[in-house]
C-alpha positions in Angstrom: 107.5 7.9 128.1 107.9 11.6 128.0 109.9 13.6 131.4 106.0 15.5 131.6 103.7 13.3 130.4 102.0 12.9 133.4 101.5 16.7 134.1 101.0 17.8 130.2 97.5 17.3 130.0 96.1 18.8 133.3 94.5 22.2 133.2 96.3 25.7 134.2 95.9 27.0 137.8 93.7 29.8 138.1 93.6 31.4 142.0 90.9 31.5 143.5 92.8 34.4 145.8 94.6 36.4 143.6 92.9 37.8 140.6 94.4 37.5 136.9 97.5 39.5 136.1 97.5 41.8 132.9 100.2 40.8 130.1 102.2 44.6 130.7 102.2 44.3 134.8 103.6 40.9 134.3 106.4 42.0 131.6 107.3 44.9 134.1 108.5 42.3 136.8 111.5 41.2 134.6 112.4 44.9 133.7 116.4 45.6 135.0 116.1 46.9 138.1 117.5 50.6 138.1 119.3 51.0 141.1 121.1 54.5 140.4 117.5 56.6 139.8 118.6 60.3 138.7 121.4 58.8 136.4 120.5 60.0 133.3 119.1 63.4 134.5 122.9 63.8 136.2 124.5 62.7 132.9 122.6 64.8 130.4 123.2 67.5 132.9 126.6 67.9 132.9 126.9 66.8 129.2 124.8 70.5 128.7 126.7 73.2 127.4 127.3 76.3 129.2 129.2 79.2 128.2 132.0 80.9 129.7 131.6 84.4 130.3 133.7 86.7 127.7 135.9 89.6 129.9 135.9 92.6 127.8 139.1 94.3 127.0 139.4 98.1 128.1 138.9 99.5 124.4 135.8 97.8 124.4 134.5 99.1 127.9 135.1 102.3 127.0 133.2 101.7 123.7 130.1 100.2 126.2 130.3 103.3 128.6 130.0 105.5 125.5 126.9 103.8 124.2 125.3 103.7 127.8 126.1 107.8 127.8 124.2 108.2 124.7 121.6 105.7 126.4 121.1 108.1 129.5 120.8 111.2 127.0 118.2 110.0 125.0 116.2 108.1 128.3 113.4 110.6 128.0 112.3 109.0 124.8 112.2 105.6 125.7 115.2 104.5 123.0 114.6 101.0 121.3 117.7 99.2 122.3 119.1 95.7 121.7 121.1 93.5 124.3 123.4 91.0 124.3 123.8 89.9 127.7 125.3 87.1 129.8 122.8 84.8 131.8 124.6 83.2 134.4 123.4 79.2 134.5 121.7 78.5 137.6 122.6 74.5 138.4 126.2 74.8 137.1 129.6 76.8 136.2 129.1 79.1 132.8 125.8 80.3 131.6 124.8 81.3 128.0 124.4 84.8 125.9 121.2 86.5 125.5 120.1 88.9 122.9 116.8 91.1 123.9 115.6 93.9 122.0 112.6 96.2 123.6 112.6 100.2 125.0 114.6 101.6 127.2 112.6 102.8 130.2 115.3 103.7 133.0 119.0 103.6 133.9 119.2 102.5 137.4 122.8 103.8 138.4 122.6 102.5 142.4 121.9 98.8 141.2 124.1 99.2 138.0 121.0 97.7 135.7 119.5 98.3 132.7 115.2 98.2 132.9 113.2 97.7 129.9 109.8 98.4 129.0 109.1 94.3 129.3 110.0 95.1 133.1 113.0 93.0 131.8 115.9 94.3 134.5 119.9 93.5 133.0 123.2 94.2 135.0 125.3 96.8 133.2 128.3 93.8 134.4 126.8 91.3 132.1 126.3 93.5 128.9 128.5 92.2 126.2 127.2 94.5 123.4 124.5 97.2 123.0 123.1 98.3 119.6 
């Protein structure tokens, strides 16, 4: 005589109270229970690249201001320009290097910004290259 035989045979419980649980409710009860929530968001954010931000030597300031002076000659006409700026990274140290090309619309000399056509506005600090 078998451990079970006396319980093998009998029918399985159904509840009268409770109503029948679905197969993928039920397999969610044994899923590891993930105490640190936000882990992998805080891992793959600091694993994310960021830039460092590339300090110009003085040759190549003066090179810049020269092209911005041609820039503020030819404002009238609205000069097609292209842009490689620095975007600062707004959750962490760095940030990353932009390239924009559109029109030149205005020089603003008391914020120190470039303003495109686009309405795009870039600080003359973070230009790396204008061509």
């Amino acid at each position: 005589m078998g451990k079970y035989d006396d319980i093998i045979g009998l029918p399985h419980h159904v509840s009268a109270a409770h109503p029948h649980m679905p197969m993928t409710d039920r397999a969610a009860q044994f899923m590891p229970f993930r105490a640190l929530t936000g882990y992998e968001d805080a891992v793959r954010e600091t694993a994310r690249y960021t830039d460092e931000r590339i300090e110009l030597t003085e040759d190549e300031k003066v090179l810049l201001d020269m092209r911005l002076q041609k820039l503020a000659d030819e404002i009238r006409s609205q000069p097609k320009v292209t842009l490689t700026y620095f975007r600062p990274d707004k959750k962490k140290a760095g940030g990353a290097y932009v390239c924009v090309t559109g029109q030149l619309k205005k020089i603003d000399d008391h914020e120190g910004a470039l303003i495109l056509t686009g309405g795009e506005r870039i600080s003359i600090e973070d230009i790396l290259e204008i061509i």
